[in-house]
Structures are given as C-alpha cells and as structure tokens.
C-alpha positions as CSV (number, residue, x, y, z in Angstrom):
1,X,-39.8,22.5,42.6
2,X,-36.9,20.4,44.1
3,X,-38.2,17.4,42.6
4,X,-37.9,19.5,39.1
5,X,-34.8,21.0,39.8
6,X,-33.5,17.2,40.1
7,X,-35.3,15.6,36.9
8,X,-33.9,18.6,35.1
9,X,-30.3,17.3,36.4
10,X,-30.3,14.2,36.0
11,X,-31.8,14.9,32.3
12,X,-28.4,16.8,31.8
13,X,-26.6,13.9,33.0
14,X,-28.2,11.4,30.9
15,X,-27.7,13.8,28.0
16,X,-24.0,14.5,28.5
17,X,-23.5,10.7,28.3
18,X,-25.5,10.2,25.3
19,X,-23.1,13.6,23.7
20,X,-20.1,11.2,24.5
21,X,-18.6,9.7,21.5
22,X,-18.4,5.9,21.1
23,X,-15.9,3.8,19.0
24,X,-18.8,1.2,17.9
25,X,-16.4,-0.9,16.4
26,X,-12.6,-1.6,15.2
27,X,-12.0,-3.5,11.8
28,X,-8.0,-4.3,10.8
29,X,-7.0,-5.2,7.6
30,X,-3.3,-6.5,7.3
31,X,-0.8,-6.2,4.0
32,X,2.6,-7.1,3.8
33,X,4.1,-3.6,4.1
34,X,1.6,-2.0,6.4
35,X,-1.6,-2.6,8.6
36,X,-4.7,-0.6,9.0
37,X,-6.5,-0.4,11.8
38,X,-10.1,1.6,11.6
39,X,-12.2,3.0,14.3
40,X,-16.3,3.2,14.1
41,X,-17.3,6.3,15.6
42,X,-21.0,7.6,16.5
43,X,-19.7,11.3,16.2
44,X,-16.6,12.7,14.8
45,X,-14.4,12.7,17.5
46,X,-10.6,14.5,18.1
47,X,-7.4,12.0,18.3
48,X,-3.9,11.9,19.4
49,X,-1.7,9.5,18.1
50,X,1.9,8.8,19.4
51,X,4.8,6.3,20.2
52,X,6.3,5.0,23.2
53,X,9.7,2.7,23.6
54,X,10.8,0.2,25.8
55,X,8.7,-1.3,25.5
56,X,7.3,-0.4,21.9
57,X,4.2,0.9,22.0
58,X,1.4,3.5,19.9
59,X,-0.9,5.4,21.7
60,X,-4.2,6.7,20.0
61,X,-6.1,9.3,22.5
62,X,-9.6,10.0,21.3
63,X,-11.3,12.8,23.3
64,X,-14.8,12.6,25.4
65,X,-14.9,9.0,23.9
66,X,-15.8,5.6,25.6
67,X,-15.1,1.9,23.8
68,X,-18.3,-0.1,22.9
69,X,-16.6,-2.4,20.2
70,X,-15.2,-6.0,21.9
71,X,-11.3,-5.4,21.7
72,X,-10.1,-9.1,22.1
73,X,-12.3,-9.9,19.7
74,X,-10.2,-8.3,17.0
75,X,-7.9,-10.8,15.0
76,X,-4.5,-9.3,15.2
77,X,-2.9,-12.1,12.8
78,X,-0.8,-11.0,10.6
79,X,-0.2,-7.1,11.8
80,X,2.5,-5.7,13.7
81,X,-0.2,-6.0,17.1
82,X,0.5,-8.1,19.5
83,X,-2.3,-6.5,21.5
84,X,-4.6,-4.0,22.2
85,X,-5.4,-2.0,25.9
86,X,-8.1,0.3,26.6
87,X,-8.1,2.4,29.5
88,X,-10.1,6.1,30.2
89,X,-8.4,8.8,30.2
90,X,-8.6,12.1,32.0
91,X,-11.8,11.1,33.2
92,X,-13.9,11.0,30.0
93,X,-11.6,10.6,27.5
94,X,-10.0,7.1,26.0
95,X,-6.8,6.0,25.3
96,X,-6.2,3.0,23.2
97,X,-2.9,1.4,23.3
98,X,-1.3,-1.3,21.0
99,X,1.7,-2.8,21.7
100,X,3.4,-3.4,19.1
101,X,6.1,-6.6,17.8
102,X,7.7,-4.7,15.6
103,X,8.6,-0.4,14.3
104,X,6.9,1.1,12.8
105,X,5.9,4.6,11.1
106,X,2.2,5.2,12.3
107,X,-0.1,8.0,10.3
108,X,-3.4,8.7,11.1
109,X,-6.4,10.7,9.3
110,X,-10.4,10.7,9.5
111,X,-12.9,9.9,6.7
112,X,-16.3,11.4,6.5
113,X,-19.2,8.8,6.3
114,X,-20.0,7.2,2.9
115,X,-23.2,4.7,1.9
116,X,-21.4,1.7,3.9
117,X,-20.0,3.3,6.7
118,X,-19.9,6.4,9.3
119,X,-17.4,8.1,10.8
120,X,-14.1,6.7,11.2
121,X,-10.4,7.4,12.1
122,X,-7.9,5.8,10.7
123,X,-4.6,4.5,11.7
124,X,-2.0,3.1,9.4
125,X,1.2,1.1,10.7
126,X,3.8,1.2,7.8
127,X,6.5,-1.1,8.4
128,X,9.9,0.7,7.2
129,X,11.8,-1.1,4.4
130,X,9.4,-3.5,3.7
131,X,8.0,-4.6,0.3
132,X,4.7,-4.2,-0.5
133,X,4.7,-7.5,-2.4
134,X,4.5,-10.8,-1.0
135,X,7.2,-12.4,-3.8
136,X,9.3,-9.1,-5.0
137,X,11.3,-9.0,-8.4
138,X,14.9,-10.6,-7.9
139,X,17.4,-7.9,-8.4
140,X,19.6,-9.2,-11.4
141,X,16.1,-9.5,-13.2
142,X,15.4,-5.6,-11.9
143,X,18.7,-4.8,-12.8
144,X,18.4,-6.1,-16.7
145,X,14.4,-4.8,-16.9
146,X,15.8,-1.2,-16.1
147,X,18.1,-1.6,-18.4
148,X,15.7,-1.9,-21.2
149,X,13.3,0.9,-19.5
150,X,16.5,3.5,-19.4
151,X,16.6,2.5,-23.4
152,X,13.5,3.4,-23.9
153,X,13.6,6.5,-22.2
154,X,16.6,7.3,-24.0
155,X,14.8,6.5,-27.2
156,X,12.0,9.1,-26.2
157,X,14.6,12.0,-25.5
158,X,16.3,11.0,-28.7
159,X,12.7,11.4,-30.6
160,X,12.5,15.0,-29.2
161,X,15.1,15.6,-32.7
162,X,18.0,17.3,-32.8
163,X,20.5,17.8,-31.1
164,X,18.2,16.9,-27.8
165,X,19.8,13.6,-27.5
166,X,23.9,12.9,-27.3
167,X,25.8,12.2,-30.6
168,X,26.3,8.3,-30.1
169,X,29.9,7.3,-30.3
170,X,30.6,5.0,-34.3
171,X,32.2,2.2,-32.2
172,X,30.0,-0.3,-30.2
173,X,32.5,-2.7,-28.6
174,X,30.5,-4.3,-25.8
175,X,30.7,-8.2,-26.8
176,X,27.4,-9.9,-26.9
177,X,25.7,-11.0,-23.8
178,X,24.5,-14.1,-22.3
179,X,20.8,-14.2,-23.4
180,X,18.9,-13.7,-19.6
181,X,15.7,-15.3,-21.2
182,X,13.6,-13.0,-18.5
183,X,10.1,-13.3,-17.8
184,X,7.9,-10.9,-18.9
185,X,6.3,-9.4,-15.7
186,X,2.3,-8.7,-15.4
187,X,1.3,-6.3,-12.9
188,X,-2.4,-7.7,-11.3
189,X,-4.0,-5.1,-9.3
190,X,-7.1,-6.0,-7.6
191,X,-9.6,-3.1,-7.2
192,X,-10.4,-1.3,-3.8
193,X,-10.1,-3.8,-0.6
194,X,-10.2,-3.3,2.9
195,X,-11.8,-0.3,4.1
196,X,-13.0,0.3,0.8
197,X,-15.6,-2.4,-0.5
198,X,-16.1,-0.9,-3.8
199,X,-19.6,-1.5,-5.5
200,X,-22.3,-3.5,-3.9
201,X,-24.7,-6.0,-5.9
202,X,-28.7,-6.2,-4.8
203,X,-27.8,-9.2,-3.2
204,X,-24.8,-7.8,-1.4
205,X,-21.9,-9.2,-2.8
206,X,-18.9,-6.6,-2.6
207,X,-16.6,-5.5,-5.4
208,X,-13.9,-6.2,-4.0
209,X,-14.4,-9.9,-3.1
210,X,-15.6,-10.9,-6.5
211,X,-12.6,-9.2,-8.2
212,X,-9.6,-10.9,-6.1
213,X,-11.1,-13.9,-6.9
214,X,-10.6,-13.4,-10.7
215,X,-7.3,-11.9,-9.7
216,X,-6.3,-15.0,-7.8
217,X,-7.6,-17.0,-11.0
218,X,-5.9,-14.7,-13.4
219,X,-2.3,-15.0,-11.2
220,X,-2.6,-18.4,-11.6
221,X,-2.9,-18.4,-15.4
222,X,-0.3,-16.2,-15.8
223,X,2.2,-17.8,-13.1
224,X,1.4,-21.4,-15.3
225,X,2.7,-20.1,-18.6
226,X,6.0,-20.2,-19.4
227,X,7.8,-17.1,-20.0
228,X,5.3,-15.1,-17.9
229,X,5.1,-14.6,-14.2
230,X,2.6,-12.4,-12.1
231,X,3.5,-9.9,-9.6
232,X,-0.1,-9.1,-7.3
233,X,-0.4,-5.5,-6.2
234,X,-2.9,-7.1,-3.6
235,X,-3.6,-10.8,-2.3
236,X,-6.0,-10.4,0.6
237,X,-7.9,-8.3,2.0
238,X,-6.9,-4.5,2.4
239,X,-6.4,-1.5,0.8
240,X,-4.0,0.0,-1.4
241,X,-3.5,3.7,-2.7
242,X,-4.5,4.2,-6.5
243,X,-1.6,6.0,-6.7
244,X,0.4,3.5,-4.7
245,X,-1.0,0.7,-6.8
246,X,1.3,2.0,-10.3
247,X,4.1,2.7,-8.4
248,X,4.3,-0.9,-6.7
249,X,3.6,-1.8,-10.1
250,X,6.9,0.3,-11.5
251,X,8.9,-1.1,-8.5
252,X,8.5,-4.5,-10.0
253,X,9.2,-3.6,-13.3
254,X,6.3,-4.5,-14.8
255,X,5.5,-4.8,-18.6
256,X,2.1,-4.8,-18.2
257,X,-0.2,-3.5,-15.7
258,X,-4.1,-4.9,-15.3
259,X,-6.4,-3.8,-12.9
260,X,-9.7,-5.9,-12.1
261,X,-13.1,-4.6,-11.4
262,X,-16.5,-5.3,-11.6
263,X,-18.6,-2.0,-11.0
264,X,-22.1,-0.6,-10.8
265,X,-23.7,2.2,-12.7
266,X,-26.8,4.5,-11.4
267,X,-29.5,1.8,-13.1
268,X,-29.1,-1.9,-12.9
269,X,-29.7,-2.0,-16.6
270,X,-26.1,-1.6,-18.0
271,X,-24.5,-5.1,-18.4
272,X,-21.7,-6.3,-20.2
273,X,-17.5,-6.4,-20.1
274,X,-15.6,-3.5,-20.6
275,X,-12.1,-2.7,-20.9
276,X,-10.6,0.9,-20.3
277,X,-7.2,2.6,-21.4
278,X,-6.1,5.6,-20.1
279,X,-7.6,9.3,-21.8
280,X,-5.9,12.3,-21.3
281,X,-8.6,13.9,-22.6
282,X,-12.0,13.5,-21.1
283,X,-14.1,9.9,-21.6
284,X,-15.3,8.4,-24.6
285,X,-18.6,7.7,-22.9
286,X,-20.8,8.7,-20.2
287,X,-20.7,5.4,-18.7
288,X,-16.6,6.0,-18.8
289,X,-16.8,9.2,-17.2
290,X,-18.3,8.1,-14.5
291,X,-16.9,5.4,-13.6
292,X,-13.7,6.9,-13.7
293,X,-14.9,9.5,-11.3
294,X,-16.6,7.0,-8.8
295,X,-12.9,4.8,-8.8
296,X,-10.7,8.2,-8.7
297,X,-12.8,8.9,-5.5
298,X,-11.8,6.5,-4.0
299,X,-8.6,7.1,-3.3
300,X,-9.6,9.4,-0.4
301,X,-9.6,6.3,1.6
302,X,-6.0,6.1,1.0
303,X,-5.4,9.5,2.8
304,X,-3.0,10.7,0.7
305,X,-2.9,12.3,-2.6
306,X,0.4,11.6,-4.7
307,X,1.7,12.1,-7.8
308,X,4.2,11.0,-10.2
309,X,8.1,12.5,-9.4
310,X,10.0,13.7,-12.2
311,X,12.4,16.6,-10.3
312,X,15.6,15.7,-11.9
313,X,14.2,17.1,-15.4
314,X,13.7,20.5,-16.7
315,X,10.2,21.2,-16.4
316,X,9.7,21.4,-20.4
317,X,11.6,18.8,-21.2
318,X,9.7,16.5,-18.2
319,X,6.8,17.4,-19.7
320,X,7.9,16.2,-23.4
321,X,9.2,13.0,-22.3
322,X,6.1,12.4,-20.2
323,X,4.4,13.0,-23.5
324,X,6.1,11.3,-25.4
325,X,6.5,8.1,-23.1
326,X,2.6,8.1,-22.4
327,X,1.5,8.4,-26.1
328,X,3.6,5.2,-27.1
329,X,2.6,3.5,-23.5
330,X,-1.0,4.2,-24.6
331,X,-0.7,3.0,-27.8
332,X,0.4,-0.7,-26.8
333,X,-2.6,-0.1,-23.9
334,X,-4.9,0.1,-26.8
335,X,-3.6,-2.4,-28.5
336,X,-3.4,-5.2,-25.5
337,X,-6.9,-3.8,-24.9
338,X,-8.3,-4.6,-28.4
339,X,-6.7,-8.2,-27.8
340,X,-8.4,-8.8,-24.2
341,X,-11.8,-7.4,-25.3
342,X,-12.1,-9.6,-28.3
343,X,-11.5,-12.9,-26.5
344,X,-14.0,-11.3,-23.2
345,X,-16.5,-11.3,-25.9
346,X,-15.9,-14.7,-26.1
347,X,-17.5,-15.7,-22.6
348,X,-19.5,-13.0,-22.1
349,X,-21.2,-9.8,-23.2
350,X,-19.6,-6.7,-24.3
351,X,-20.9,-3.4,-22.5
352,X,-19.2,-1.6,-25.6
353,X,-17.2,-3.0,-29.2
354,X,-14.0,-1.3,-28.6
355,X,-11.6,-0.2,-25.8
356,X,-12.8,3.1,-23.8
357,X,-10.6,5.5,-22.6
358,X,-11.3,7.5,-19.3
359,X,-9.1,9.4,-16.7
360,X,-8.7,6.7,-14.3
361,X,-5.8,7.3,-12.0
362,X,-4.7,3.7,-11.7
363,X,-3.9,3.7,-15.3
364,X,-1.9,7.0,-14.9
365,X,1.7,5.2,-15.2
366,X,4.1,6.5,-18.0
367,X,6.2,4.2,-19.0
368,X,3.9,0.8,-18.2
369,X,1.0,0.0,-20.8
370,X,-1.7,-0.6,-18.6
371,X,-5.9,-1.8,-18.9
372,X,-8.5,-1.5,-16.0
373,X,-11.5,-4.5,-17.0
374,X,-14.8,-4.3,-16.1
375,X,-15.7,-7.7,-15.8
376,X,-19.4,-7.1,-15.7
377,X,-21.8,-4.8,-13.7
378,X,-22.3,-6.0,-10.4
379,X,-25.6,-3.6,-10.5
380,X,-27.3,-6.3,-12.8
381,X,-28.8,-9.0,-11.0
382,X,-27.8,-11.7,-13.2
383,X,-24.5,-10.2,-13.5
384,X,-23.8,-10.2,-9.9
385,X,-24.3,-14.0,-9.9
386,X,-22.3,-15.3,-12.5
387,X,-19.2,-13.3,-10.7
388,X,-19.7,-14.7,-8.2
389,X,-19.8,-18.8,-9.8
390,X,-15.9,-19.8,-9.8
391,X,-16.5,-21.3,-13.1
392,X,-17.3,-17.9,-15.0
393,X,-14.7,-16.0,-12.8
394,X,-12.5,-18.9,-14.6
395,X,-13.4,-18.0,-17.8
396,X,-12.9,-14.0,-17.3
397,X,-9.5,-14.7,-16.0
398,X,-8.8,-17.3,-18.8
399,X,-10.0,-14.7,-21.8
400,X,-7.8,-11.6,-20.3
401,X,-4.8,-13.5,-20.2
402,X,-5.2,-15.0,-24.3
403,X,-5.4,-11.4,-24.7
404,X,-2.3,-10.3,-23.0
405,X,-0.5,-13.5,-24.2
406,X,-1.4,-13.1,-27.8
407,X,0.3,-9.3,-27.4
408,X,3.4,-10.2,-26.4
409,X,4.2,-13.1,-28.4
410,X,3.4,-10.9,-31.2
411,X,5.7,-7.7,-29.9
412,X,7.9,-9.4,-26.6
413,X,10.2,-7.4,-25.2
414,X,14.4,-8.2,-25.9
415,X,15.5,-9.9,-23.3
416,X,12.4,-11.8,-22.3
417,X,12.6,-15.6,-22.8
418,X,9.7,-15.0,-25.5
419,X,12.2,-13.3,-27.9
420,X,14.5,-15.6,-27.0
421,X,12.2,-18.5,-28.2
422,X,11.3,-16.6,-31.5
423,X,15.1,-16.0,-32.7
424,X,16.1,-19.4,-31.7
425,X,15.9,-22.1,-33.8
426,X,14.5,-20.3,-36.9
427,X,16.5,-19.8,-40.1
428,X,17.3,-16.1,-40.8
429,X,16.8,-14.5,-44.0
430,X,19.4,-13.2,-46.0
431,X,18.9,-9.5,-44.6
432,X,19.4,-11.4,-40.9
433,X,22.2,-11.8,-38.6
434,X,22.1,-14.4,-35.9
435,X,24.7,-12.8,-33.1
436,X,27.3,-15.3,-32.1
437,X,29.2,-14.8,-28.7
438,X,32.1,-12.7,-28.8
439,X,30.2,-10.4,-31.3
440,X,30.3,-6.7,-30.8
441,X,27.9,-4.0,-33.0
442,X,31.2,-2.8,-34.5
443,X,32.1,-6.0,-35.4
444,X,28.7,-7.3,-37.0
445,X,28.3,-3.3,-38.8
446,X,31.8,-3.9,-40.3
447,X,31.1,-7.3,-41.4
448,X,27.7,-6.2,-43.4
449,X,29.3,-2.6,-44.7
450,X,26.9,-0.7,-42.7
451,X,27.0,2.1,-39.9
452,X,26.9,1.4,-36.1
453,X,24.0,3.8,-36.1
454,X,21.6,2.6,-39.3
455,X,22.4,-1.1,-37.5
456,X,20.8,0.1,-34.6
457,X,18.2,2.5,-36.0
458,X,17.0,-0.5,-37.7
459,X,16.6,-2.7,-34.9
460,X,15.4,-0.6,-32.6
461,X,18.5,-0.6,-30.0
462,X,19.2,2.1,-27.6
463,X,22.7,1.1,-26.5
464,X,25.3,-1.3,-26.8
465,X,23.8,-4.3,-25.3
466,X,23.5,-7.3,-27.9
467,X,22.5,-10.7,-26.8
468,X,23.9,-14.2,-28.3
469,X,21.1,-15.8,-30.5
470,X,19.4,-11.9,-31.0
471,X,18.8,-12.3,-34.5
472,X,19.5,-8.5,-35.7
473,X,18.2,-6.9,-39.4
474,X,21.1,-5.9,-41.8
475,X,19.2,-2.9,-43.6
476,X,20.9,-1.8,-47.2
477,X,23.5,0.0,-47.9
C-alpha cells in the first residue's frame, strides 16, 4: 500500500513538471527603429513585462515557466541588448532580464500557433524617435514633396465644386523658383519578414527570403538611374506592420509604392506573375481574393491593428476627399500596373493578362499609387527554383522597374529632375511659355491676355509655385 501511496506521488511529481511550461526557444530579429524578441513556448503561458533604471533594464516574468532554449547563444547584434539573464522566480516561475544599451518603449502580446510555429510571446523594443529607414528623405526634399502633395489635396477639395474650395486670389506674385530637380522617390516594401516567413515552397524556401532578394536587386536598379532613388520599407530580416509598411512609405514621401511577393495558392498548379492594385470592391478573381486574405492575415503578427487618421476633417467631407484622392491614386496604380505587367511577361509567365485588383491592406494608402507583384507561385516546383537563381530574381527586378520608369517619364511629377529634363532644352510651341527667373503667374497671365486662373487650370497648378525652365501652356483667349 505504502509502496503505492509513493509511486502515486512521485507520478504527481513527475506530472507537475511535465505541466510546467518551457520557453523552447528565443529568436530576435533587429530593424532600425525597433527589435523583436520572440519566445517558443510548449503551453501558453502568463507574462509580466516591465522596466527598471539605473541601470536600464526590462523584465519579462513568465509564470510556472522554466528556460530550455541556450540564452548566450542568441545574437544580440544590432538590438538595443547588451545581454540577457535568466533566473527562477518565486520558486517555479522565470524571470528573464535584458539589459538594455539604450530606451526604449517595450510592448508585448502572444500569438496563437500557426503551420510554422507554436505558441509564442512576443516582445517588441521600439526605440523612441528613431526612423524606421536606414537612409531617410532629407528634409528640404520632404519639405518641397509636401508641397506638391498639399496641391493635390487642394485640387481634390477644389473637385468637390462649388464653393467647397476658397475663391483663389487674381494676383499670383510669387517669382519663379529655383528648379529643385528632385528625385522621384520609390517606396520598395518587401513582403512579411521576421517572425512571419510568409509562403513556403516544397522544397522549403521561405517567402520572405526569395522576395528581399529581388527587393535588394530592384533597390539597386532604381538607386542606378538617374532621377530616381529608392527608399526600402525593409532591408533584413524582420517584420514590419502592413499598416506600418504605407505609412513609412507616406513618411518618405514616396511617389510610388511596390510591394514584392512571391506566394502560394491551395494546389501547386497556379504559376505565373501577377500584379495587384488596390479594389475597394471585392477581387476580380478567386485567386485575388485569396490571396488578399492570406497577406491581410498576416498582420496579426504585427499586434496591432491601425488605420489611416484623418480627425482634422469633417467626417463627410474626409470621406469625399478620401474618395476622391484614392480614385485618381488608383487610377495611376492601374496604369503603372499595366506598364510592369507587360514587360514581367517579358521574362516570365503571366498568371493573368491584366492587372487584378483585391483588398490588400498594404496597398490601402490614399494619396500614393501603389502595386503589390506576385513574382511567381512559390507553390510550383519549378517556380520555386527559378526565384530562387539570382539571375531570374535579376530579371524580375529589371522588368518591374522598365515598368515604373516608363510611367513616369511619360507623366513625372513637377519638380522632379525628370520634368526638369523634358522642359529643358526643347523648343516650345507657339501656345508655350518657357518661365524665366524673376517671372511671376501675374506677370506671364498679363503678358499672354489671359486670367491667373484659366493659366493655372490649364496647367494643372494648385498654387503659386512656378519654377525657372517650367515650360507652362498659354490656352486661348
């Protein structure tokens, strides 16, 4: 009976260890604004998370936990760790402790398992102030780019007709400008990272690999022409909100926004590039509705559920302007779109003849035309292994940026070096003006017998600002 009585209790004991939970491993991803840190756990398990100064120091409490995963193993290059301390706590509990080199504002939040993964807390270290971008936008170029975004805002209020927009003023005295010959900025978002390895090929090569590769390729082709200069919304390996990912994008000012993917459907059949603009209005395509769904999922991993800010306008008239400021943003989406798909076909197969539209929530960003690119279905077994050869990622980089390229030499924005290039030099037709310095609108409207206002109706300007060389179209009297 005794010897019962003590096989029972030491069966307890055994059993109350095995109900502990275990951090199986720790994985940490750094970015330049923040670092992630991710614990493995066999069974979801409760956590504390707070700061300590002098020195400075964040504590993560996990309860009835022990630590299996090799701490000093853990690369801490590049995060705001200097290192990591593990200690029990209250007997059967863990604390964790990183001491940190620098503040920061920790959060924390747990994730449910997925296909790759189980259970995991999450702790991010966002470092206050800092960009999110290794080479931010210099502030007199910010400063002229906003100037051009506040005009076409202005333009959209003015298109909601009558008197919805202020009666402009007959005089336009502002002499012309120095031309600041900008370059036109191209937003390259890299899809999923990190924590989240997007899609996974038969053989095992992740999504998210494969694509910053062709990012990297595509920065470079970008970065190489003149005129043009690429701003990455990720260059290594981590993860970044969906949500986060357009307003970084918006922060720089971009003109154009790309995001980079190479997914999987249910069957390995599908094959082929794609390239999606934004729908408000449901998909054009099963294949585009799902997709959509699988990357808008996604951003769970962020933690966080955002959304775009307009408080400082009335709600109908937010709504109007958002309207408004989409449809013509998806209109130039469509037709970059139409560009980039028609020289992918050129180095590889097309999934479908025209651009898609789905609800993807990276595309979601008013006032910047923006395309996510399938480059292929890493699902398909042949597929998977071309992107993964550096020549074809090459190619797929080289045939996205002709596309983007061809747009905006065709349509580039004012103060961009590319107008700058097209209106100097070339002889302007009799209905042309070529603005001199000193000019004002006033003075070139009183020259050619027109009004301030058909002057600038005709040329599309929003304000006063005129640049020297501009060349500007005298409509008839």
């Amino acid at each position: 009976m005794a010897a019962r009585l003590l096989g029972g209790l030491v069966l307890a004991l055994v059993s109350l260890g095995a109900a502990a939970g275990e951090v199986e491993n720790l994985r940490l991803w750094a970015a330049p604004d923040h670092a992630r840190l991710v614990f493995d756990l066999a069974t979801p398990t409760r956590a504390e998370v707070f700061s300590l100064d002098n020195p400075r120091r964040l504590v993560i409490d996990l309860d009835d936990s022990r630590m299996k995963a090799d701490v000093e193993g853990l690369d801490l290059t590049g995060s705001a760790i200097g290192r990591i301390r593990t200690g029990v706590r209250d007997g059967n509990g863990l604390r964790v402790v990183l001491e940190l080199e620098r503040e920061v504002e920790p959060r924390h939040f747990t994730l449910q398992p997925n296909d790759q993964y189980g259970h995991r807390l999450v702790v991010d270290l966002e470092y206050p102030g800092e960009s999110a971008v290794e080479d931010p936008i210099d502030p007199i170029e910010a400063m002229i780019r906003e100037q051009e975004i506040a005009a076409k805002r202005a333009q959209a209020q003015a298109d909601l007709g009558g008197g919805a927009a202020a009666p402009e003023p007959e005089s336009a005295l502002q002499r012309a400008q120095p031309h600041p010959r900008r370059d036109i900025i191209i937003a390259i978002d890299a899809g999923h990272g990190g924590e989240d390895p997007g899609a996974i090929g038969p053989s095992g090569t992740r999504e998210k690999d494969v694509v910053l590769a062709i990012a990297k390729r595509l920065q470079e082709r970008v970065n190489a022409a003149e005129g043009f200069r690429a701003v990455m919304i990720r260059d290594s390996d981590y993860y970044v909100g969906l949500r986060q990912r357009t307003r970084i994008a918006r922060e720089q000012k971009a003109d154009f926004f790309v995001s980079i993917h190479a997914d999987a459907f249910t069957s390995s059949r599908p094959n082929g590039s794609s390239v999606y603009a934004l729908s408000q209005r449901g998909a054009t395509s099963e294949t585009a509705q799902w997709l959509a769904e699988s990357e808008n999922r996604a951003d769970l991993i962020g933690g966080v559920d955002g959304s775009l800010s307009l408080k400082d306008k009335d709600e109908v008239l937010r709504g109007v302007l958002l309207d408004l400021t989409m449809t013509a943003t998806l209109n130039d989406s469509l037709a970059i779109g139409g560009q980039v798909l028609d020289r992918l076909g050129g180095v590889n197969r097309l999934h479908k003849s025209r651009v898609e539209q789905a609800g993807f929530v990276v595309l979601k960003s008013p006032d910047i035309p923006s395309l996510l690119v399938e480059t292929g279905f890493i699902s398909n077994p042949d597929e998977e292994r071309r992107l993964r050869d550096p020549g074809h990622q090459r190619g797929l980089a080289r045939a996205i940026f002709a596309g983007i390229e061809a747009h905006f030499r065709t349509n580039p924005p004012p103060a961009s070096l590319l107008a700058w290039q097209r209106d100097h030099g070339r002889s302007t037709a009799g209905n042309e003006y070529r603005i001199q310095p000193g000019d004002t609108l006033s003075e070139i409207a009183a020259r050619h017998d027109v009004p301030v206002r058909r002057l600038k109706q005709a040329n599309e300007l929003n304000g006063d600002v005129i640049r020297v060389g501009q060349v500007l179209r005298i409509p008839r009297s």
